[in-house]
GUTOR-77891 format. One record per residue (C-alpha): residue number from 1; x, y, z negated. Coordinates in pm, 1 decimal. Layout:
// residues N
[pt NUM; [X; Y; Z]]
...
//
This chain:
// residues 312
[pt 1; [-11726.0; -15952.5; 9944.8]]
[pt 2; [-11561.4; -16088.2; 9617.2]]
[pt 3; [-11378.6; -15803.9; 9608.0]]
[pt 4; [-11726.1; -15568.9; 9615.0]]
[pt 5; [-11842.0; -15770.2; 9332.9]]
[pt 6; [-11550.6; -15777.7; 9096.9]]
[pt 7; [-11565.8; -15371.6; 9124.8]]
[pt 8; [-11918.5; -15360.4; 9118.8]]
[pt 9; [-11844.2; -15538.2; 8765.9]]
[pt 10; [-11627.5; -15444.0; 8657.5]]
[pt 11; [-11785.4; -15131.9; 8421.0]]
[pt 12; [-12008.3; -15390.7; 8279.3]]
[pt 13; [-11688.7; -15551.9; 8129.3]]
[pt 14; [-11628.3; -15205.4; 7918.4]]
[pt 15; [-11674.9; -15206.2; 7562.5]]
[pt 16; [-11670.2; -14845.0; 7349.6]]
[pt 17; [-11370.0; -14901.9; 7124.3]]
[pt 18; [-11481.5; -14773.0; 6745.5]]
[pt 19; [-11253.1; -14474.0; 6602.3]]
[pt 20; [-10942.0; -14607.6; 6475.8]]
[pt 21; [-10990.6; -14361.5; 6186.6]]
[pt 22; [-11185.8; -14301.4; 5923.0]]
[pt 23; [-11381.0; -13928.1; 5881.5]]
[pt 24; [-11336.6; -13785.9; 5567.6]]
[pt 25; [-11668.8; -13686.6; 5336.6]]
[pt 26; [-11891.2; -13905.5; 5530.4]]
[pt 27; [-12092.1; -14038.7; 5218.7]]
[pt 28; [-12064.0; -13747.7; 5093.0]]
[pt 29; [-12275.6; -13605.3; 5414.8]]
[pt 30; [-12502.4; -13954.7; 5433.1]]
[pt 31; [-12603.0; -13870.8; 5076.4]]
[pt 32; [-12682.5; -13507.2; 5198.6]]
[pt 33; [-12948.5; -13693.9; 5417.9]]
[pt 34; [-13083.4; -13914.1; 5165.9]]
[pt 35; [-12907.0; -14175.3; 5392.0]]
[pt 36; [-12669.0; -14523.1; 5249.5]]
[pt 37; [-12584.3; -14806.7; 5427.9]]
[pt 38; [-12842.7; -15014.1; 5289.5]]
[pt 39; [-13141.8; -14820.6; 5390.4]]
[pt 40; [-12978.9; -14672.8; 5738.6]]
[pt 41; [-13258.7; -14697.2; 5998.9]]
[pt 42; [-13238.5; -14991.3; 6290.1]]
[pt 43; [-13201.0; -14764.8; 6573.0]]
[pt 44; [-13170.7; -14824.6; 6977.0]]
[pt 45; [-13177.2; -14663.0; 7298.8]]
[pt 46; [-13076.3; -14629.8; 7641.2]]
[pt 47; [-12750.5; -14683.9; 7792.7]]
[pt 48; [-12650.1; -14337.9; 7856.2]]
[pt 49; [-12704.7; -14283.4; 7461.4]]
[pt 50; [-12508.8; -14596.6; 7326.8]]
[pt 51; [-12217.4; -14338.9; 7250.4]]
[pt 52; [-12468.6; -14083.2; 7058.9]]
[pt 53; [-12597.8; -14396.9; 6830.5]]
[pt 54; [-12244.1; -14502.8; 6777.9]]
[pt 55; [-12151.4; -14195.5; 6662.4]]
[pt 56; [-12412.4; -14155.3; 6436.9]]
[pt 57; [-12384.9; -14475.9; 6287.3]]
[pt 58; [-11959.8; -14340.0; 6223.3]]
[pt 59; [-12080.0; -14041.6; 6112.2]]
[pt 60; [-12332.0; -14176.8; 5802.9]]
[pt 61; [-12063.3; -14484.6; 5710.9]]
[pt 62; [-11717.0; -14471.5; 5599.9]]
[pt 63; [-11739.4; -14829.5; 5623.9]]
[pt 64; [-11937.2; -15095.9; 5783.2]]
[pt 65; [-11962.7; -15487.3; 5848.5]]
[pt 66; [-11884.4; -15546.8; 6214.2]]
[pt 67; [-12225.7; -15715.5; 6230.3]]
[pt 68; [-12383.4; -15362.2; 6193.2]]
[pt 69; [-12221.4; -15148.7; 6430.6]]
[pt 70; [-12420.6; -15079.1; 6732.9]]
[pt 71; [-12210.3; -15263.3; 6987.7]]
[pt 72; [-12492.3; -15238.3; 7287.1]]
[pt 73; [-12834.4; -15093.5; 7359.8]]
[pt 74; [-13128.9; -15256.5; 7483.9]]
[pt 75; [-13189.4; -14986.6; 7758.8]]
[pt 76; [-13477.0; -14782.6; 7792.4]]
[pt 77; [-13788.4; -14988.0; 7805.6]]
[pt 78; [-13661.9; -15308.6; 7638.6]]
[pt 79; [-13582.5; -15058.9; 7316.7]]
[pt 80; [-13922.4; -14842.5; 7350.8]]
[pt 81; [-14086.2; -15238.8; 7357.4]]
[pt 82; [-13868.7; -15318.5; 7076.9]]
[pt 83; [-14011.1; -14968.3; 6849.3]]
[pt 84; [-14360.0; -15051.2; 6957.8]]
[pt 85; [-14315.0; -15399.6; 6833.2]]
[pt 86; [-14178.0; -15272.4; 6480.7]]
[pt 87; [-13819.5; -15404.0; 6543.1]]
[pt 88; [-13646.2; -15050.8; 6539.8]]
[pt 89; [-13763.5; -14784.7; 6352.8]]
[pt 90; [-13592.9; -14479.2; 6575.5]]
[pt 91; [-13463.5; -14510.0; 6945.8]]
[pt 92; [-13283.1; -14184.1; 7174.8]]
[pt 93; [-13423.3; -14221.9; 7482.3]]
[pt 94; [-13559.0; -14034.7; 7769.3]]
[pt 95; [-13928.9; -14014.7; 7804.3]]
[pt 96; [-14183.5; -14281.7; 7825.6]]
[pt 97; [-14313.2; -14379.3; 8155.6]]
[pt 98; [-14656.5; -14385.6; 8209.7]]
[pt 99; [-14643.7; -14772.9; 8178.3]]
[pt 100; [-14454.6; -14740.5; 7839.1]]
[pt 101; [-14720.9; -14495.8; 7713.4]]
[pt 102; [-15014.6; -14700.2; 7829.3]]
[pt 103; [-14806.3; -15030.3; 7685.5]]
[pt 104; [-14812.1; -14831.6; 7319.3]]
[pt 105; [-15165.0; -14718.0; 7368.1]]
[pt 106; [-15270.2; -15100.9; 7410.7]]
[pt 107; [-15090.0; -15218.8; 7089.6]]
[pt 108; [-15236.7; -14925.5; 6908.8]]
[pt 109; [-14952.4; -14741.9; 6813.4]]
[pt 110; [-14931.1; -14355.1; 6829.8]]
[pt 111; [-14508.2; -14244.8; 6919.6]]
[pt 112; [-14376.8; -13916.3; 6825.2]]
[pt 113; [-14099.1; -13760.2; 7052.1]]
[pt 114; [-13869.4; -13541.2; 6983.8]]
[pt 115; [-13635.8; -13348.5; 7205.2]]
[pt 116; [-13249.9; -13368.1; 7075.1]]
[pt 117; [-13025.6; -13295.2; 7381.9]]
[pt 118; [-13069.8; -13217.5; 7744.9]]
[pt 119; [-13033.6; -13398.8; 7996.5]]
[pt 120; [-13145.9; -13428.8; 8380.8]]
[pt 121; [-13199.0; -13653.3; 8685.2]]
[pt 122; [-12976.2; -13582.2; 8953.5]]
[pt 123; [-12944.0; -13697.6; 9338.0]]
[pt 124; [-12583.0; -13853.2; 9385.9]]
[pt 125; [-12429.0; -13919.2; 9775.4]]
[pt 126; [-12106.1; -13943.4; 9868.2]]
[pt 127; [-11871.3; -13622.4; 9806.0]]
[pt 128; [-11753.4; -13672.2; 10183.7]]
[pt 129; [-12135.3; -13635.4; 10306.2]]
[pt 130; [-12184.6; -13269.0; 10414.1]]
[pt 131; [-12525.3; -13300.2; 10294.3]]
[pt 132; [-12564.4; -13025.8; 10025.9]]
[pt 133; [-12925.3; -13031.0; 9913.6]]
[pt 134; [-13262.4; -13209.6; 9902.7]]
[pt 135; [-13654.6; -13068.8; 9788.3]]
[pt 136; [-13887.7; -13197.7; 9597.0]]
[pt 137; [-14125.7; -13314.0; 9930.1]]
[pt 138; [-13771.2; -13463.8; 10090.3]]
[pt 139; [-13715.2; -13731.1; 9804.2]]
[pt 140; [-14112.3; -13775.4; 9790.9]]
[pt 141; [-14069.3; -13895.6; 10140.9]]
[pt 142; [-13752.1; -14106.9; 10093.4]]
[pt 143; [-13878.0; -14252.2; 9781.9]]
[pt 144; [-14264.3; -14319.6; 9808.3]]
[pt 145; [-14331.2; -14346.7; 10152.8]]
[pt 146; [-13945.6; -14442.2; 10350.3]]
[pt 147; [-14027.1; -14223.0; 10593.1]]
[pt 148; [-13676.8; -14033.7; 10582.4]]
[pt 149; [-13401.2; -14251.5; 10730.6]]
[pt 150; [-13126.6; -14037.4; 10897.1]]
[pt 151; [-12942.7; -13719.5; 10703.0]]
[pt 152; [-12983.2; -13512.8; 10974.8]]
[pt 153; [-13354.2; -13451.1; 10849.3]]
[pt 154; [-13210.4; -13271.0; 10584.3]]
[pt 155; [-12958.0; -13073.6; 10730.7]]
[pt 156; [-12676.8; -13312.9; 10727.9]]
[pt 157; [-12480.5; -13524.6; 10958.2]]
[pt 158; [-12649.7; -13820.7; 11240.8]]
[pt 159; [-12565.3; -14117.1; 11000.6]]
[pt 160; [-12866.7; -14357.7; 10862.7]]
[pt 161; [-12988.9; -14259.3; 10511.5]]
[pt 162; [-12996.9; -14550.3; 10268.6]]
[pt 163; [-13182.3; -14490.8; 9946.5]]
[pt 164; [-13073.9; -14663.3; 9683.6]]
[pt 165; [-13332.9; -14726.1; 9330.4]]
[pt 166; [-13283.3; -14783.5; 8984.4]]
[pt 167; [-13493.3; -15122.3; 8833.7]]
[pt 168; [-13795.3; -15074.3; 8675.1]]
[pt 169; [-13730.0; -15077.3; 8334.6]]
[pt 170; [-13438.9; -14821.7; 8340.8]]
[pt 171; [-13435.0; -14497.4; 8167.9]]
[pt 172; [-13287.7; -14311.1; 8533.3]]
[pt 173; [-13620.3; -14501.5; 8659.0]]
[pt 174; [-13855.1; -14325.8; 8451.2]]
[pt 175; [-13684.1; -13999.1; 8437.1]]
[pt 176; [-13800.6; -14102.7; 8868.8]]
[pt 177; [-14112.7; -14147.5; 8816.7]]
[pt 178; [-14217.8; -13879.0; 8582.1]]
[pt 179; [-14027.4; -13613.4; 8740.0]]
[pt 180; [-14032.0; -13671.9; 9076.1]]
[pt 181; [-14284.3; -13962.3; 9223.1]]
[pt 182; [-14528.9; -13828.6; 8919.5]]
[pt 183; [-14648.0; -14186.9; 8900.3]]
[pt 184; [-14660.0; -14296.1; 9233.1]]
[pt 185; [-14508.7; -14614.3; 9362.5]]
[pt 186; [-14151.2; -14661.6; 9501.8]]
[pt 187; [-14191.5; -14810.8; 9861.3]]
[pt 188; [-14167.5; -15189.9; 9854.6]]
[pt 189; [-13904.1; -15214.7; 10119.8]]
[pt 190; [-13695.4; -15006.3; 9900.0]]
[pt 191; [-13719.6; -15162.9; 9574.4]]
[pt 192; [-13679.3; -15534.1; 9752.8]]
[pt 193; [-13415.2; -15437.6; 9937.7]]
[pt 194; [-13205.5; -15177.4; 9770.9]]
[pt 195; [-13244.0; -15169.2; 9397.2]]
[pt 196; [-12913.6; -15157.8; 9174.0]]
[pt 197; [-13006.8; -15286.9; 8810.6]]
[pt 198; [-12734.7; -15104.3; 8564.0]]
[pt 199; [-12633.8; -14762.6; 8553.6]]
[pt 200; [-12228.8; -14782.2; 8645.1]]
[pt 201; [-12399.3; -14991.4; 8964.5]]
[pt 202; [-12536.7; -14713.3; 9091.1]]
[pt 203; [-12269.2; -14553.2; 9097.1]]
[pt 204; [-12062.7; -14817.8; 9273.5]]
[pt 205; [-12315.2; -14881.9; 9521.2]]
[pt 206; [-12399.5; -14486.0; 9624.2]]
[pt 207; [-11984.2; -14474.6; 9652.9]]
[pt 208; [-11934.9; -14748.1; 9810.6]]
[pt 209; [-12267.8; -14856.5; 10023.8]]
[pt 210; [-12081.5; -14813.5; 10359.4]]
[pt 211; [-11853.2; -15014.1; 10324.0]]
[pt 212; [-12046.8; -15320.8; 10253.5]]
[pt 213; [-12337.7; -15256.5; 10042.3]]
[pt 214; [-12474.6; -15530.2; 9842.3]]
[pt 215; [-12293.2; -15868.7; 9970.6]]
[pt 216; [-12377.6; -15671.1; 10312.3]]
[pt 217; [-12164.9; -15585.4; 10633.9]]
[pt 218; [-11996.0; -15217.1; 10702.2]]
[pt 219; [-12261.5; -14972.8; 10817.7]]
[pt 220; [-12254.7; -14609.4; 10977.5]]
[pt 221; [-12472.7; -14476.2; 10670.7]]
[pt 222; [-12434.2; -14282.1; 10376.3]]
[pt 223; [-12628.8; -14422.7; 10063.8]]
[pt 224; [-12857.7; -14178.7; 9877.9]]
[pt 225; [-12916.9; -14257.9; 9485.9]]
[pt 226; [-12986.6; -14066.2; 9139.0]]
[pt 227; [-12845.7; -14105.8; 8798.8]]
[pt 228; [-12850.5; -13855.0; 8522.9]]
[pt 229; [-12636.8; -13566.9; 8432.9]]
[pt 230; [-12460.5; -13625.7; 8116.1]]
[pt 231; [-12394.6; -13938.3; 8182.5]]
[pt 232; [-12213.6; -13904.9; 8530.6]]
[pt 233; [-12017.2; -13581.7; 8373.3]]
[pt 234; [-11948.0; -13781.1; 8094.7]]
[pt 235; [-11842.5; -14180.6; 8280.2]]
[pt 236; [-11560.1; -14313.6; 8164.3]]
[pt 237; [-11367.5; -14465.4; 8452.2]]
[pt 238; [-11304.2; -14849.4; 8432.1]]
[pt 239; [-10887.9; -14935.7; 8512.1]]
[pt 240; [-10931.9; -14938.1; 8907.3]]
[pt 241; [-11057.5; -14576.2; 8810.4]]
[pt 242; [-11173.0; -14324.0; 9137.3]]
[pt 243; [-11595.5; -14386.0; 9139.0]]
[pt 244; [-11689.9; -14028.0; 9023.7]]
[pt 245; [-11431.1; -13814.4; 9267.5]]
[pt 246; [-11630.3; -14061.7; 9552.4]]
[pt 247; [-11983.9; -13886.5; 9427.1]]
[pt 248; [-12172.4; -13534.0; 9410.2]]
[pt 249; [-12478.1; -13378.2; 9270.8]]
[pt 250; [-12716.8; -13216.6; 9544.8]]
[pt 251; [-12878.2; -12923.4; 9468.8]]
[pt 252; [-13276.2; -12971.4; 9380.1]]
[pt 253; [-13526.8; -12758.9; 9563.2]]
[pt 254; [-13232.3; -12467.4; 9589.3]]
[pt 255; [-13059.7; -12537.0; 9229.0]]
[pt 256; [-12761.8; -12653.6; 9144.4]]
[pt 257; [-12739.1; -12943.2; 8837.1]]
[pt 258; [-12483.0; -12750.1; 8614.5]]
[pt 259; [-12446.8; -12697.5; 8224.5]]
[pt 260; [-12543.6; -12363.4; 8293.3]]
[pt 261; [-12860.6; -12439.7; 8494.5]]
[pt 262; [-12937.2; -12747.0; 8262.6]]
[pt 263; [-12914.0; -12482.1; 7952.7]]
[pt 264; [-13206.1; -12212.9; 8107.1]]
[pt 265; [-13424.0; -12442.4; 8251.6]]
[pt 266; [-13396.1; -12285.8; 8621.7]]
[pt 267; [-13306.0; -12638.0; 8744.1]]
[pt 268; [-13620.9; -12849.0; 8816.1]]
[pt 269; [-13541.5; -13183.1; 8669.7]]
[pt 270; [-13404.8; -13086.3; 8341.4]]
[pt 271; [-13608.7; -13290.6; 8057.1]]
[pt 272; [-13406.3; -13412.8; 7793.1]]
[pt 273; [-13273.0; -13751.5; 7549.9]]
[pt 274; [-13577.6; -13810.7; 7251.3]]
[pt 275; [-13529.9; -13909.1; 6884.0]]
[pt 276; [-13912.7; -14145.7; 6928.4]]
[pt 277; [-14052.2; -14309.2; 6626.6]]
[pt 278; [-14396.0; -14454.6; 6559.0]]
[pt 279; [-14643.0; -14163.6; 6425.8]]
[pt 280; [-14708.4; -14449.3; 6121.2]]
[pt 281; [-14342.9; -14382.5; 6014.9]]
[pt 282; [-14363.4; -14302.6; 5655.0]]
[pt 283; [-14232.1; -13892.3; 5569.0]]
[pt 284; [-13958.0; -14028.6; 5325.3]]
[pt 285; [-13881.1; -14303.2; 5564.1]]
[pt 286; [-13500.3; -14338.0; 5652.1]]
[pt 287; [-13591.7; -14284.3; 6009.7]]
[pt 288; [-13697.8; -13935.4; 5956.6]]
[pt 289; [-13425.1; -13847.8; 5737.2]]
[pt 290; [-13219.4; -13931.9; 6034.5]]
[pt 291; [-13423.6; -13761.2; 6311.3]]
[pt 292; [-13350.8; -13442.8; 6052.7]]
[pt 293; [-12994.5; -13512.5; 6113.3]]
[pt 294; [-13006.2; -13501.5; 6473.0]]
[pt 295; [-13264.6; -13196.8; 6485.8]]
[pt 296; [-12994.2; -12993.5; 6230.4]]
[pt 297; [-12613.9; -12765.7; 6299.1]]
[pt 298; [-12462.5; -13085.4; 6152.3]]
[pt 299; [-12547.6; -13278.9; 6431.6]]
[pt 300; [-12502.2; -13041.2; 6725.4]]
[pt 301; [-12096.5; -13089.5; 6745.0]]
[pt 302; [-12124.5; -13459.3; 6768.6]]
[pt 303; [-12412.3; -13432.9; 7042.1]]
[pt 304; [-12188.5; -13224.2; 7243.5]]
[pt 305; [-11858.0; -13462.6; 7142.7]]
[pt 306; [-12060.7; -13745.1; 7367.8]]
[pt 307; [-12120.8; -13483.1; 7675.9]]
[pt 308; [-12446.2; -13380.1; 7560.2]]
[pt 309; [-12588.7; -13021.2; 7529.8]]
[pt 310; [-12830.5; -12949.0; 7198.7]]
[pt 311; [-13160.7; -12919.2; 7276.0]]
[pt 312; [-13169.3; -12632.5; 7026.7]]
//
């Protein structure tokens, strides 16, 4: 059991190391922006996008105090609380949840989205499972009601299904429920029994489930789970290395999750990371100078240099 919990941890302990190097013309393209490091915009997001804010931040500062670099993000719902607020003035996120939206409706304030790279949920289970695919009305059923419990209802082997979900305030949770419960409730049995609350977890625990679950005992199963694209394609490994070769995407509703499918919409649960900012944000405001970074060709090599495609 210690042992399940020191690798379960074990990507928590990772920090992004900054570029040893320094890029060359970088005020040179901040000023190009109307951007300095006095007025650069507070800006937050979502796990999967800590690498796309760090490299931002490099790419607008030749140099910086240590107390400014964006060493973490707040996750998903913690940073769309934190722009509501008036804390942050830009976050890259995935889209709001309908609690999010109804949050920022109750404190008044109007959020603008825009679409800078694409990205997609995606069902995970173990690369050994024969399983292949799931539908739409299959994870509807797993998800909302429980009612699937064995792989053999969808065409794979007699072993119990265990579903594994992604905490409430999560950006892989709302990508969930937008895309695929549309707004309906996880089952309670699920989300009290089997909920993993970071993003590497999930990974762990779909890998890993059989063998002893959370602080739980060997079991004839395979453990069901969903993450998003980019950011599985893109994990970096922590030193006892092997979680991704353990995994695979199943096809959704007949469609493979690839760059290719991602790229002309044909697979169902594309949506995409959002620059968001409060409609109130002033035109000339750094915030918006910044979203025009991220919208322009500047910024399309160093969305794809963190694993993401350009939503243009």
């Amino acid at each position: 059991e210690a042992a399940q919990l020191l690798s379960n941890a074990a990507p928590l302990l990772e920090n992004r190391m900054v570029r040893p190097y320094a890029r060359e013309n970088k005020e040179e393209e901040a000023a190009q922006w109307g951007l300095t490091g006095e007025n650069y915009p507070r800006v937050d997001g979502s796990t999967s996008t800590l690498g796309l804010v760090q490299s931002a931040f490099e790419t607008m500062h030749q140099s910086w105090e240590s107390s400014l670099y964006p060493e973490t993000a707040s996750r998903t719902v913690p940073s769309y609380e934190k722009l509501i607020a008036g804390e942050v003035d830009l976050i890259l996120v995935p889209y709001a949840s309908a609690d999010v939206l109804h949050a920022a409706e109750q404190a008044g304030v109007g959020l603008e989205f825009h679409k800078v790279a694409l990205e997609a949920l995606v069902f995970i289970t173990r690369s050994d499972n024969p399983t292949e695919s799931i539908t739409q009305e299959q994870a509807v059923s797993i998800y909302r009601d429980y009612a699937i419990r064995n792989w053999k209802e969808l065409g794979g082997p007699d072993k119990e299904l265990v579903p594994i979900c992604r905490n409430a305030n999560s950006g892989s949770q709302s990508q969930m429920d937008n895309l695929v419960l549309n707004g309906q409730a996880m089952h309670p049995e699920i989300e009290e029994n089997y909920v993993e609350l970071t993003m590497p977890g999930m990974l762990y625990q779909v890998a890993n489930f059989q063998f002893g679950g959370i602080g739980g005992e060997p079991r004839d199963c395979y453990a069901l789970g969903y993450t998003l694209f980019a950011y599985l394609s893109n994990y970096r490994e922590d030193p006892s290395g092997g979680v991704t070769e353990k995994l695979k995407m199943l096809s959704y509703n007949g469609v493979a999750p690839t760059e290719e499918s991602l790229k002309d919409g044909s697979y169902p649960l594309t949506d995409g990371y959002y620059a968001v900012l409060r409609k109130d944000t002033p035109e000339d405001a750094p915030a918006r100078k910044l979203l025009a970074w991220f919208q322009s060709d500047s910024a399309a090599p160093v969305i794809r240099s963190e694993g993401f495609l350009p939503a243009a």
